[in-house]
C-alpha positions as CSV (number, residue, x, y, z in Angstrom):
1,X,18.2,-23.1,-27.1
2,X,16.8,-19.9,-28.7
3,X,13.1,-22.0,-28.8
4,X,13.8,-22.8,-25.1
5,X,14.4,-19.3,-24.1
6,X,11.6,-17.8,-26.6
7,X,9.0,-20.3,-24.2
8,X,10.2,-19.4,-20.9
9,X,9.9,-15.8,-21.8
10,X,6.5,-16.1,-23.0
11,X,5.4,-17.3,-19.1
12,X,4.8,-15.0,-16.3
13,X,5.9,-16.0,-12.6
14,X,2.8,-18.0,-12.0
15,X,3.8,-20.2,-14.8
16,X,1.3,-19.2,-17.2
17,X,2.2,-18.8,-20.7
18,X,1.1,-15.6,-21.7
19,X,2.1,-16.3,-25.6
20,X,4.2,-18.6,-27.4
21,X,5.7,-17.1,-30.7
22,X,8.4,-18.9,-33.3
23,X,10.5,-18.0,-35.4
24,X,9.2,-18.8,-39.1
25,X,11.0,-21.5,-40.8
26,X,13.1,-21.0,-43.5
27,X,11.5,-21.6,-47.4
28,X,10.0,-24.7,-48.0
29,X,10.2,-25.4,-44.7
30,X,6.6,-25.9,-42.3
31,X,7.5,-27.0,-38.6
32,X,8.3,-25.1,-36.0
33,X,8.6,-25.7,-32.2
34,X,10.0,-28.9,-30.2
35,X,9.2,-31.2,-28.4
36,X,10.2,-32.1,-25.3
37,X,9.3,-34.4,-21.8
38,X,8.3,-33.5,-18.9
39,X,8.3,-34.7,-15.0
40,X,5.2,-34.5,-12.9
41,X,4.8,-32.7,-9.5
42,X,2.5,-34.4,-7.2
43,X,-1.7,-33.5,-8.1
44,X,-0.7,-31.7,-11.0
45,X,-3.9,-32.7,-13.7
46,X,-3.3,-32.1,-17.8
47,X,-5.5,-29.2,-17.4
48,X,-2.7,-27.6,-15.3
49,X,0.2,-28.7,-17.5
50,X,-1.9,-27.9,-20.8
51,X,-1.8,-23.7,-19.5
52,X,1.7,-23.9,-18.4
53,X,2.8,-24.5,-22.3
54,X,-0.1,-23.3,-23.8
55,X,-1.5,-25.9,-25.2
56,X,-5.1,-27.4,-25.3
57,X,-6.6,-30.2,-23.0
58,X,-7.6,-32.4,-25.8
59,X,-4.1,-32.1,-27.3
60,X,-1.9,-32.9,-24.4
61,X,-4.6,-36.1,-23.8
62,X,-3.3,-37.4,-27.5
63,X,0.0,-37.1,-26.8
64,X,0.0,-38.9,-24.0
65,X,-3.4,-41.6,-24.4
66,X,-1.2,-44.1,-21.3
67,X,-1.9,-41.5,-18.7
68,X,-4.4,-40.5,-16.5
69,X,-5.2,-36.7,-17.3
70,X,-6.2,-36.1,-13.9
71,X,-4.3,-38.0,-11.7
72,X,-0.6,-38.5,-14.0
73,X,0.8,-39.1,-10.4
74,X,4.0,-37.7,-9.4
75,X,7.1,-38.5,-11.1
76,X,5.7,-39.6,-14.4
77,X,7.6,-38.3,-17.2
78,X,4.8,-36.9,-20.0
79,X,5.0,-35.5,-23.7
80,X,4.7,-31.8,-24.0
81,X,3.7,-31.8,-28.0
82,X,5.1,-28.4,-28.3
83,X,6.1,-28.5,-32.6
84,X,3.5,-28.1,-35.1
85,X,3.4,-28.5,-39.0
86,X,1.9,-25.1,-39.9
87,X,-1.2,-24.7,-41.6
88,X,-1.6,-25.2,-45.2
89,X,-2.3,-21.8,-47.1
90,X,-1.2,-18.3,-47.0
91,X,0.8,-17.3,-43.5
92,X,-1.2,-14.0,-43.2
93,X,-3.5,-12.8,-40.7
94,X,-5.3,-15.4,-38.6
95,X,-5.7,-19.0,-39.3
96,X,-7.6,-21.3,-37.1
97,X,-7.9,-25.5,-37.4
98,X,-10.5,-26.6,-35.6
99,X,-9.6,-29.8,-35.9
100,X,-6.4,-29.5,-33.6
101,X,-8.4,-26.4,-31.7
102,X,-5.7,-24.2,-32.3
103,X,-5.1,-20.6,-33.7
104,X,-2.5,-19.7,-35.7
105,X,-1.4,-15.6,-36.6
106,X,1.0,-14.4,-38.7
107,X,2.0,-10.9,-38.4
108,X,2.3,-8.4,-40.9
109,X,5.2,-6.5,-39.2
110,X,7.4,-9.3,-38.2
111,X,8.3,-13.3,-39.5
112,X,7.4,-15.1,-36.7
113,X,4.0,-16.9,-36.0
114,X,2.4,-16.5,-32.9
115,X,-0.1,-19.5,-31.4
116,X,-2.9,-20.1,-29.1
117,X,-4.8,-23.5,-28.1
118,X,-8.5,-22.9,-28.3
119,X,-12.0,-24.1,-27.1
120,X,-14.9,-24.2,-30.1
121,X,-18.4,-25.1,-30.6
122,X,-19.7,-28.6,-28.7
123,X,-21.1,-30.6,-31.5
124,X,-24.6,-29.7,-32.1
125,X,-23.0,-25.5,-32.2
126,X,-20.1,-26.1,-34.7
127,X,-17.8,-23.5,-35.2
128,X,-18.1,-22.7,-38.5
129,X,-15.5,-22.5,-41.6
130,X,-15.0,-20.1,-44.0
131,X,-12.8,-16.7,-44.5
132,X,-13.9,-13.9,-42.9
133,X,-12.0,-10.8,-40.9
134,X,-11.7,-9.0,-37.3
135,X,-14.2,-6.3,-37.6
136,X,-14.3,-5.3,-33.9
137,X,-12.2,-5.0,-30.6
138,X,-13.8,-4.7,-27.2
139,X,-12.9,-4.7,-23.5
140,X,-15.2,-6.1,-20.7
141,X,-17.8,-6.9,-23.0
142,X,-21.6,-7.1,-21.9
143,X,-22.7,-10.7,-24.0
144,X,-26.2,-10.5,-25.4
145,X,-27.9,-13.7,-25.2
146,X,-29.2,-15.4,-28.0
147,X,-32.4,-16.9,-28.0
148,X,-31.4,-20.3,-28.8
149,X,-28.8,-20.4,-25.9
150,X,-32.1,-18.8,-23.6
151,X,-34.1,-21.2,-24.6
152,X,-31.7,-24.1,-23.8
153,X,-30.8,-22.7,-20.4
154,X,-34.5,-22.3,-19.6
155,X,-34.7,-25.8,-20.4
156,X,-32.0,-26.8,-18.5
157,X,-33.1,-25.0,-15.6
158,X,-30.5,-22.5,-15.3
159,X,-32.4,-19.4,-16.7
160,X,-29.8,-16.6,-17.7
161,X,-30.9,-13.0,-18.2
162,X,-31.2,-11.6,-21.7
163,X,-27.8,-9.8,-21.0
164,X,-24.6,-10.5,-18.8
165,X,-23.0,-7.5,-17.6
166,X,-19.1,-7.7,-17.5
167,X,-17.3,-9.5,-14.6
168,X,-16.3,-13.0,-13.3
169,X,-20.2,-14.5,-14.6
170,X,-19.7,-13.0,-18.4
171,X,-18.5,-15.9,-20.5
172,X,-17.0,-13.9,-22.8
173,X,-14.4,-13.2,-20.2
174,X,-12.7,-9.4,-20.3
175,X,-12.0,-9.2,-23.7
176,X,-14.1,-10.1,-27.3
177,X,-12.7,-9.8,-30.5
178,X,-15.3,-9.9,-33.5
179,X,-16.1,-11.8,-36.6
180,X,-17.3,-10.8,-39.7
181,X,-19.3,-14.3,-39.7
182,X,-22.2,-13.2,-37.6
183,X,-23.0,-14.0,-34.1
184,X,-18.9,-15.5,-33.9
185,X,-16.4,-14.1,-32.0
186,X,-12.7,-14.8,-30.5
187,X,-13.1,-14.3,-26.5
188,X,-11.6,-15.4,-23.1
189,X,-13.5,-17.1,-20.9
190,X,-14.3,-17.4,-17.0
191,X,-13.6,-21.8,-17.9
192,X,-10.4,-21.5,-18.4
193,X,-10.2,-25.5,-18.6
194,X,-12.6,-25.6,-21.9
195,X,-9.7,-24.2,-23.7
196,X,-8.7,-27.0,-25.7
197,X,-11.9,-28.7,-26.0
198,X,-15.2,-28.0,-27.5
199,X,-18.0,-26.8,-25.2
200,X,-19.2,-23.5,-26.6
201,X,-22.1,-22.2,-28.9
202,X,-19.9,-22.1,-31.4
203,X,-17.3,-19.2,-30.2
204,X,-13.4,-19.2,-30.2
205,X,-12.5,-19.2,-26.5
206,X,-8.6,-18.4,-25.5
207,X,-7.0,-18.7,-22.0
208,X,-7.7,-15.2,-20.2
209,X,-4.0,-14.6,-19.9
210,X,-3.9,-14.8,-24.1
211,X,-7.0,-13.1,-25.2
212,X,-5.5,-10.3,-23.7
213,X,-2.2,-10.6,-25.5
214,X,-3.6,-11.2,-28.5
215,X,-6.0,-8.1,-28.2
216,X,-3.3,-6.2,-28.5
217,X,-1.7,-7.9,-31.0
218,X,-4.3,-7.9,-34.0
219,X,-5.5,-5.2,-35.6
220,X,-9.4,-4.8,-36.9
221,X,-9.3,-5.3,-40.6
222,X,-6.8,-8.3,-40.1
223,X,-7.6,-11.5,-42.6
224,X,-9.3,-14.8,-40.7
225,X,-9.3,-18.3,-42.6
226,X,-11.0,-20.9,-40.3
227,X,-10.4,-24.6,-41.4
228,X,-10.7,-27.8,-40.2
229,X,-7.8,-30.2,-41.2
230,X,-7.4,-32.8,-39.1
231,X,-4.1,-33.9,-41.7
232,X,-1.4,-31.9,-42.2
233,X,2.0,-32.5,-44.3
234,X,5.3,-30.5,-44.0
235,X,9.1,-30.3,-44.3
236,X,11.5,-29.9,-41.7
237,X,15.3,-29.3,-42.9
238,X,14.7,-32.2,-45.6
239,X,12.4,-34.6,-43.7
240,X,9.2,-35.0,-44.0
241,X,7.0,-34.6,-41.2
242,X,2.8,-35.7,-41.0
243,X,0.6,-34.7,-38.0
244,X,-2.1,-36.4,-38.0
245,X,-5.4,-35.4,-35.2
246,X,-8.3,-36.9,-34.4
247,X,-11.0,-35.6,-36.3
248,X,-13.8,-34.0,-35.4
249,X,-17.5,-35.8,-35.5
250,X,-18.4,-33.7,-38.4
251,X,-15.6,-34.2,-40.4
252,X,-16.1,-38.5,-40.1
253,X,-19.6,-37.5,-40.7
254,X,-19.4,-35.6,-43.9
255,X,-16.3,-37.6,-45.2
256,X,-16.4,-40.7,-43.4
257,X,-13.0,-42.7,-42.1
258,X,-11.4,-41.3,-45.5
259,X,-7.9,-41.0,-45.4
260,X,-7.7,-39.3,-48.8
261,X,-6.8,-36.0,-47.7
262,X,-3.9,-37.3,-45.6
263,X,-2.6,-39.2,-48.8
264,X,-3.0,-36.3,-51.3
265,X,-1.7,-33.6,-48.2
266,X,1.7,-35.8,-48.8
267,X,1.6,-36.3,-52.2
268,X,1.5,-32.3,-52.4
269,X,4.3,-31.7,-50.5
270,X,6.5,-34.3,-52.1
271,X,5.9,-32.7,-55.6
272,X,8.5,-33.4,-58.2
273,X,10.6,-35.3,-55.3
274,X,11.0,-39.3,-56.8
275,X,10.6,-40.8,-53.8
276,X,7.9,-42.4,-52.4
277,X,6.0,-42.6,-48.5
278,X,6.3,-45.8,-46.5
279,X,2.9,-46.3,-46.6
280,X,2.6,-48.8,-43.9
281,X,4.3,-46.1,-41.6
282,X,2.2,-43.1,-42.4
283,X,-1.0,-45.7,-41.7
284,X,0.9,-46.2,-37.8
285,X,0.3,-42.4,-37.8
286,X,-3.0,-42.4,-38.7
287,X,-3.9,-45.0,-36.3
288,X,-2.2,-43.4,-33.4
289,X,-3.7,-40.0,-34.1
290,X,-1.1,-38.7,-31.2
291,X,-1.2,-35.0,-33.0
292,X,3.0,-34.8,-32.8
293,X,4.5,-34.4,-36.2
294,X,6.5,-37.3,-36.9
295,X,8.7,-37.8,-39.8
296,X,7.8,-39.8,-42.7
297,X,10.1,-42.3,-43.9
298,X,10.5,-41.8,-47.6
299,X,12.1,-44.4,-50.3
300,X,13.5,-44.3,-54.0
301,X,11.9,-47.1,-56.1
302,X,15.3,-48.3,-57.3
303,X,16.4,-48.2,-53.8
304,X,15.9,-52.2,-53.6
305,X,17.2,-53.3,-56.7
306,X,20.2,-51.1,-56.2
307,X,20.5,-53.3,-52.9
308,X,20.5,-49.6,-51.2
C-alpha cells in the first residue's frame, strides 16, 4: 500500500510521473518496487503507458513481447514491470545501467532511491562507461554542435546550425546536467518517446517532466558510475530474485552469448548459502529476457536423498 501511494504521488494530474522514489530495502536485501497489471484504454500505445509509470519504451516492450506496442487494443490487460533488483555496487550518488536504460540515485540526505528510464547513444554513438561526476547544472541550455553530428546532418540533408538556441528545437530540452566525461551529459529532450531507447549521440536523455526534478535534486560534485549489466542478482526477504535484459549489441559483441556473468552474479549473492540454483530455471530467464525480476528456485543437495 505505502509503494502504491508513494507512485500515485509521484504523478501530476496529467498522469505523468514526475518521479518515482522507494524506500531502500532492508540489509541484504536488493529489490524494490512491484509489479502490477494493467487494463488498456482504447489507442493508448506503450509509449503512452511507459511515461505514465515512468518507465522506458524498450522495457515495457520486454515485459510484454505478446503485444502490439502501438496498437495493445482496448481492454487488454499488460505488465507494468515496476520492481527492480538494484544495481550492483555502492548505493551513492548516481548509477546508470545502460543495459536496462535506466538511472538509478541514491541520496546522501535520505534512504530511499530515486529512478528514471533513460534514452542513450544509438549504436555507432555508445554511451560510454566509466566513473565520473556532475560537474555542472544549467537551465535552457544553448547546445553546441559537434562536428561529427554537423557533418552527419549535412549528409543527411538536414543541415543544423553550429549552435541551437534554447526552445522547443534544442534537443537538450530545458535543462542539461554535466559530465565529467567530456562532451556527455544528462538532458531532457523535445522526443520525449526516445526515452527508453537508444537514439542519441551518446547523451543521457530523461522525460522533460524528470530532468527537471532531478535538477533539483542532485547536487554538482555528486559521484556517477555508468555500467552496463545486462544480469543482475538479488534478495528479496529470503528469495532470490534474477533480472535478466537483453543486452546491448556491444555487449554480445565484446563478450559474445556468454552467460558467465549471470552465473557468477548468482553465485555472489548466494555466498556461504549451501544451496544451489535450478539451473534449468534461471536458463528460462535468460531465454525470456522479460527484464522482471523473478525468483530463483534454490535447492539443498541432500534435498533428494532426504526425499525432501
Amino acid at each position: 500500500m505505502k509503494l502504491l501511494l508513494t507512485l500515485l504521488l509521484s504523478m501530476c494530474t496529467l498522469g505523468i510521473a514526475r518521479a518515482v522514489t522507494f524506500d531502500l530495502p532492508s540489509e541484504g536485501d536488493d529489490v524494490v518496487g512491484q509489479i502490477f497489471m494493467l487494463t488498456t484504454r482504447y489507442e493508448e500505445t506503450f509509449s503512452d503507458i511507459a511515461r505514465t509509470y515512468d518507465i522506458g519504451y524498450r522495457q515495457m516492450v520486454a515485459a510484454n513481447p505478446d503485444v502490439d506496442p502501438w496498437l495493445p487494443g482496448e481492454g487488454s490487460e499488460i505488465v507494468i514491470p515496476q520492481q527492480y533488483v538494484l544495481p550492483p555496487g555502492p548505493r551513492k550518488g548516481l548509477v546508470i545501467n545502460l543495459a536496462e536504460l535506466r538511472l538509478y540515485y541514491f541520496p546522501q540526505d535520505r534512504p530511499v532511491v530515486i529512478t528514471y528510464p533513460i534514452g542513450i547513444g544509438r549504436e555507432g554513438w555508445s554511451t560510454p562507461t566509466g566513473e565520473t561526476t556532475i560537474i555542472g547544472k544549467k537551465k535552457n541550455p544553448s547546445w553546441t554542435v559537434p562536428e561529427s553530428i554537423l557533418q552527419e546532418h549535412e549528409e543527411e540533408g538536414d543541415p543544423l546550425p553550429p549552435v541551437v538556441p534554447p526552445g522547443p528545437d534544442n534537443p537538450l530540452g530545458n535543462r542539461a546536467i554535466y559530465l565529467g566525461m567530456n562532451g556527455y551529459l544528462l538532458h531532457g529532450t523535445n522526443k520525449p518517446y526516445g526515452v527508453g531507447m537508444r537514439v542519441s549521440h551518446g547523451c543521457i536523455r530523461l522525460y522533460p517532466e524528470n530532468v527537471e526534478h532531478f535538477f533539483e535534486e542532485v547536487d554538482i560534485g555528486a559521484p556517477v558510475r555508468i555500467i552496463d549489466k545486462p544480469f543482475k542478482a538479488g534478495w528479496q526477504k529470503g528469495e532470490l530474485y534474477v533480472q535478466v535484459h537483453p543486452p546491448l549489441s556491444e555487449y554480445v559483441e565484446q563478450r559474445g552469448n556468454n552467460y558467465t556473468e549471470l552465473v557468477n552474479a548468482v553465485i555472489g549473492k548466494l555466498g556461504e548459502d549451501k544451496r544451489r540454483p535450478d539451473w534449468d530455471q534461471l536458463h528460462s530467464f535468460i531465454e525470456q529476457k522479460t527484464g522482471i525480476p523473478m525468483p530463483l528456485y534454490l535447492w539443498r543437495e541432500n534435498a533428494v536423498a532426504d526425499g525432501n
